[in-house]
N, C-alpha and C positions, 0 to 999 in steps of 0.2 A: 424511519420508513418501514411498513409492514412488508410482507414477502408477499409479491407477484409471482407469478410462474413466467418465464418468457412469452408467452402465449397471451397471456394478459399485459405486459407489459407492451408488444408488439402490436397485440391487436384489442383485444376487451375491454381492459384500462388504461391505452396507450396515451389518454391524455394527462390520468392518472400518476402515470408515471414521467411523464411528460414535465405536467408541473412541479414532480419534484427535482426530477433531474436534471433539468436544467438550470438550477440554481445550488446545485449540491457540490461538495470539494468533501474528502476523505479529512479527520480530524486531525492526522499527522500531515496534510498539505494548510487547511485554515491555520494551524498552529506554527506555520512556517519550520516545521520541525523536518519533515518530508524532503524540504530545498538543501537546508542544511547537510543530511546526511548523503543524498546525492551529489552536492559539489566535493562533499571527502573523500568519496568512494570515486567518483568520475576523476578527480584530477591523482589519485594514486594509481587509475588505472590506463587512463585514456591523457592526450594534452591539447587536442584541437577541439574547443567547442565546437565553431562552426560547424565543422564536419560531418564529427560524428555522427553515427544513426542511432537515432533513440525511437523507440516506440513505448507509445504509454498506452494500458489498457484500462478501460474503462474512464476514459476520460470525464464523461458527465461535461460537466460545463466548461471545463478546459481550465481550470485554475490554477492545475501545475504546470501545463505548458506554458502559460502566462508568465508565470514565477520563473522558468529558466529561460524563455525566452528574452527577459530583462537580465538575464545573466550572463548572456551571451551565448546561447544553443541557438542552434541557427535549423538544426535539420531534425525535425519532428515530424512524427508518424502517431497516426491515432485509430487507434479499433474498438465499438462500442456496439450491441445492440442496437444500438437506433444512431442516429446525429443529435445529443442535446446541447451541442456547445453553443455559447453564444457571441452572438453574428460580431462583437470584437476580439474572440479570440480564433474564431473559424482562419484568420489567412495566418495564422502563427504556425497549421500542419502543411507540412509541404504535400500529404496528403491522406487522407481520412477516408478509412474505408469498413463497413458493418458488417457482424459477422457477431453469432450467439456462442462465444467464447467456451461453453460447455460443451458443445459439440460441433462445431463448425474448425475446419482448418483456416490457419491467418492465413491471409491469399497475400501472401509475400514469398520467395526463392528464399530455401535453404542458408543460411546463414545470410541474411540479407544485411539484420543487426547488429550493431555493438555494444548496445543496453537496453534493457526494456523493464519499465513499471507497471508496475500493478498496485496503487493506492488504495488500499479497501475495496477490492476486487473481490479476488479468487474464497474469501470467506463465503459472498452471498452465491455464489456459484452453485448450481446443482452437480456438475459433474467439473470440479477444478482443475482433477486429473489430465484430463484433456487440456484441457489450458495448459498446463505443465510440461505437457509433451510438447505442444507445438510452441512454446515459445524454448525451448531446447533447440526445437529444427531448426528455428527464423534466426537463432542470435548464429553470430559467428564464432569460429573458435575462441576460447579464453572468453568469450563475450559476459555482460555481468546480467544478472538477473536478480532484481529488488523489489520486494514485495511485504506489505501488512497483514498481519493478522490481529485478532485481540489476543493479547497476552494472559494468558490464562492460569499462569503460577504465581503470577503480586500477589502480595499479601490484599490487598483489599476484593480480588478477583475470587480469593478464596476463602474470605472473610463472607462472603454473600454468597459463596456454595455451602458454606458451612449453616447458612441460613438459611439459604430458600432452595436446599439440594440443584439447585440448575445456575450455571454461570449467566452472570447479569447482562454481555454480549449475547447472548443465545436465547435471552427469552420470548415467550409469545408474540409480542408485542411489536420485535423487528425480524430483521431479514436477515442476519446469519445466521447459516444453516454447517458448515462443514468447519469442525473442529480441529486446528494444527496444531495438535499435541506433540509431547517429543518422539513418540512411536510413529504417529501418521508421518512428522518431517522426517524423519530416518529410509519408511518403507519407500515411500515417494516423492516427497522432491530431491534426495539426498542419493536416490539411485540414477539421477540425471547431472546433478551438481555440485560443485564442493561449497561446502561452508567456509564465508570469508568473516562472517561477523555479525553478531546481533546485536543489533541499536533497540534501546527500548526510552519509548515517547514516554517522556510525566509531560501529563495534562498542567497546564498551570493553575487550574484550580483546584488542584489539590494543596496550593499553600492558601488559599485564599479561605479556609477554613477556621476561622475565630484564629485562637492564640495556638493552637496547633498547630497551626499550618503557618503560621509567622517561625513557629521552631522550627518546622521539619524545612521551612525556606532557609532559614539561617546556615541550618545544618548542611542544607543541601550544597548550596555557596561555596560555605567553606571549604567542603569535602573537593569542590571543581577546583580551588584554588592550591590545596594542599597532597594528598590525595586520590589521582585518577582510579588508583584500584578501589577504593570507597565509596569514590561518585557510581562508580559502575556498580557497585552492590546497592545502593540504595534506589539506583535505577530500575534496579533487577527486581525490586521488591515495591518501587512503587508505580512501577510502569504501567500505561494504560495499553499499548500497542508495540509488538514485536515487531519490529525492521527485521526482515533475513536478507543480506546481502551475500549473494550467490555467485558463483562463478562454473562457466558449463566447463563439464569435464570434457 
């Protein structure tokens, strides 16, 4: 998707955007990767699906709600620039409410939360910072906070800065705009919450690459099998998308 400004999205090209968002899910939720890593962290941290309050931002078409709503989450909350969900995953939020995430406070009370996502969110954001902050206020204490970036230290990430001096998430062509490097995570989301853990997404077609990628699957296999400290270095190195799973201090 190209970068809209909110302003275009809302109103100039809101059809624009319309049509793609409505049909859009972040690559770590289509990859089912996104579901995964929320039910390890949810059920280490929390026991009652039903219950819990979860807020998802930037829902788009609602694909993660979908996914844990078959999993038994029961109490979901959704905040988006516009409404693009669609009309069968709309009764899955117990309630959805619009708000330009960059600069708008979530119109929810003070620790309302017990988790809140952000799937390929806060990268295309103009100002993420504010997002940051207010989903601080809205979680509850201990509450968890998980969110995507592109991973920007893989080797293949840095294989094509090496080439084309600009990281291949950031170029002209799409919409992320705000780079979470390990400086920017330190200055700013890291003076609001502790670091619980970084999960990083491999795309799966990175083994789907001729007889290369038949190895690096093999290798990979194994390494889950034998390994956990291995798997997580090859993770590290061939990851498309950083998970930070957070916890508000």
């Amino acid at each position: 998707m190209k970068y809209l400004t909110a302003e275009e999205i809302k109103e100039l090209k809101k059809d624009e955007g319309r049509e793609i968002l409505e049909n859009c899910a972040g690559k770590s939720v289509r990859d089912l990767f996104a579901i995964k890593v929320f039910n390890k962290y949810f059920d280490e941290f929390f026991k009652d699906r039903g219950v819990t309050k979860i807020l998802d931002l930037g829902p788009a078409s609602g694909a993660f709600a979908s996914q844990i709503s078959q999993e038994g989450y029961k109490t979901i909350y959704g905040a988006d620039i516009d409404n693009y969900l669609k009309p069968e995953n709309k009764p899955l939020f117990k309630e959805f409410k619009t708000a330009d995430l960059s600069w708008d406070k979530l119109p929810w009370a003070d620790g309302f939360f017990q988790v809140v996502t952000a799937w390929c969110v806060l990268p295309h954001l103009e100002n993420p910072f504010n997002c940051l902050r207010e989903v601080h206020r809205v979680l509850d204490k201990n509450g968890l906070f998980i969110f995507t970036a592109p991973h920007l230290t893989s080797k293949p990430s840095m294989d094509y800065f090496a080439d084309h001096k600009d990281f291949g998430s950031y170029r002209g062509a799409n919409n992320h705009l705000v780079l979470f490097t390990k400086g920017v995570l330190e200055k700013s989301v890291l003076k609001y919450f502790d670091l619980v853990e970084i999960e990083y997404h491999v795309r799966p077609k990175i083994f789907r690459k001729g007889a290369r990628g038949k190895i690096y699957e093999l290798i990979y296999k194994l390494a889950g099998r034998l390994s956990p400290k291995f798997r997580k270095t090859l993770e590290r190195r061939w990851g498309y998308n950083a998970v930070f799973v957070l916890k508000k201090k």
